[in-house]
N, C-alpha and C positions, 0 to 999 in steps of 0.2 A: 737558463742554466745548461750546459753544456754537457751534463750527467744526464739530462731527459734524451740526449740521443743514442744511449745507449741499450735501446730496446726500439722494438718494430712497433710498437702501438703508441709511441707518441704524437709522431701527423695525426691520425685520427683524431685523437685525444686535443692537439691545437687548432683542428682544423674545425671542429666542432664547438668547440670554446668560442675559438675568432668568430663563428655563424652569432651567436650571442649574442655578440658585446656589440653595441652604437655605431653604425658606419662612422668611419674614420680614417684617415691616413694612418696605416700600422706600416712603422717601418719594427724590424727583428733584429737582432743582435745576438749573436750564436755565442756562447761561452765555449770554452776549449773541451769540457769535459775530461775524456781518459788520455787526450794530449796531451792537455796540461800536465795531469798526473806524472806522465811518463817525463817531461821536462821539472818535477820536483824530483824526483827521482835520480834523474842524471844531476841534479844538483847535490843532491847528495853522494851520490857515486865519484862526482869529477870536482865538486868543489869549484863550482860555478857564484861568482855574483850575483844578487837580486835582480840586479839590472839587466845583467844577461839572459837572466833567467825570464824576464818580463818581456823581451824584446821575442824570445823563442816561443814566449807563452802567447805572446800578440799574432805570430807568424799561425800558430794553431788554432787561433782565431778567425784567420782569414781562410783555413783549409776548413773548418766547421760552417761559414758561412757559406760557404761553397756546398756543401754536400746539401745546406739546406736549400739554396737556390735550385737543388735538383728534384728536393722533396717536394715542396711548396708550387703547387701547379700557377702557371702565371705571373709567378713571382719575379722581383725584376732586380739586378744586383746595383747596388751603387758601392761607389769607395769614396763620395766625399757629401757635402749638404744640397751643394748647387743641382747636382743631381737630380733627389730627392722631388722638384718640380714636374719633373718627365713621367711621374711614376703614376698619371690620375688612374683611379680605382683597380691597382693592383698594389700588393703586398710587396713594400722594398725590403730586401736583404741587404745590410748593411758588411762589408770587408773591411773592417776597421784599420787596414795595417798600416796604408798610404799616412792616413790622417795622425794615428799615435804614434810612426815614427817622428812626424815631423812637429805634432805638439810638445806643448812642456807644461802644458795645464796639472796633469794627474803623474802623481808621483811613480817612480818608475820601479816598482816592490810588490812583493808577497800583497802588501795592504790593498791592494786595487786588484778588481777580477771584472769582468763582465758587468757586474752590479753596476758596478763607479764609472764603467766605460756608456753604458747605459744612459746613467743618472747626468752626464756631462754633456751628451747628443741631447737629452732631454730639455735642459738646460738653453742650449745654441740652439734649438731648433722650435723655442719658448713652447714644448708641447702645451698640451691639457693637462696629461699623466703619462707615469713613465708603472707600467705591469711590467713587475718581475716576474717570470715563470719557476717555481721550484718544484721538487721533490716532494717535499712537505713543506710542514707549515711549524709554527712553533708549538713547542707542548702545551704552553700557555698563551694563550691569546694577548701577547703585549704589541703594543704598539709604539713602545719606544723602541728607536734604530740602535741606539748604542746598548742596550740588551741582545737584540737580536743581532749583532755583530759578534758581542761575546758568544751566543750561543752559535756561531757560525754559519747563521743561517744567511747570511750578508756579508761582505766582507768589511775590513775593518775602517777603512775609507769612507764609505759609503755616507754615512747619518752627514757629511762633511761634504760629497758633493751632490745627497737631494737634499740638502737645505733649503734650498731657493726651488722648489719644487710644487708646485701646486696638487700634488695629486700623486702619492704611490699605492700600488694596489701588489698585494701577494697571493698569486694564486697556487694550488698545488694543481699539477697537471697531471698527477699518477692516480690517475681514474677519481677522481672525487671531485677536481675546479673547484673545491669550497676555496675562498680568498678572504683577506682582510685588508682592511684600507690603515694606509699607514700615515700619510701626513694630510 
């Protein structure tokens, strides 16, 4: 999520997490965070389309994956899959923009965030599991998608493209990494 990089102790926080979890190929996916924001905002202001609005929001995506590639010692950027080969035991940073201007897979709206851009790499790229990073977690420990979509914890896409997903995990990254497994 793209709201965890708006404080200084989140690397530590992911960087300590990642120490944790099963060696793997972790490729990262930067959400826009207070970008984004600022692009709902001008949609409101200037009466902007969703569409336009998703293409500016994609664009802040690709300047958050950036800032992470700076964070992330080692780390290594890609913009497409083929890539993704080159990257043996360091952490790829994924720049989504190349790739979701030129898709038509995921709808191009408010309903798709990072979660769905996420869950669609996950998808093509047949992970294991696809960990989402959030803020928190839900009040209630459910484990249905289309709950936690309502509750905003996910966007509303989402339960639609990790369907076919073998494995989602939700961790909260603001100091606790308690998680729950979702599918």
């Amino acid at each position: 999520g793209g709201s965890l990089l708006n404080t200084g102790d989140v690397m530590p926080e992911f960087l300590s997490w990642l120490a944790r979890q099963t060696p793997a190929d972790h490729v990262v996916i930067a959400g826009g965070g207070a970008l984004v924001n600022c692009v709902r905002d001008w949609q409101k202001i200037h009466g902007l389309d969703d569409e336009r609005c998703h293409r500016l929001s994609i664009q802040a995506m690709s300047l958050t994956a950036r800032l992470l590639h700076c964070l992330i010692p080692n780390s290594v950027m890609t913009e497409n899959i083929e890539n993704l080969n080159q990257a043996t035991d360091r952490i790829t940073v994924l720049d989504p923009l190349k790739w979701l201007i030129a898709d038509d897979t995921l709808p191009r709206s408010w309903s798709v965030t990072s979660d769905s851009i996420a869950a669609e790499w996950a998808r093509q790229l047949v992970a294991d599991e696809l960990v989402l990073l959030k803020s928190r977690l839900p009040a209630k420990l459910a484990t249905d998608l289309a709950a936690l979509a309502e509750d905003g914890l996910i966007d509303p896409y989402f339960p639609t493209a990790a369907a076919s997903l073998p494995r989602v995990r939700l961790v909260n990254l603001r100091g606790t990494c308690e998680e729950i497994d979702m599918v």
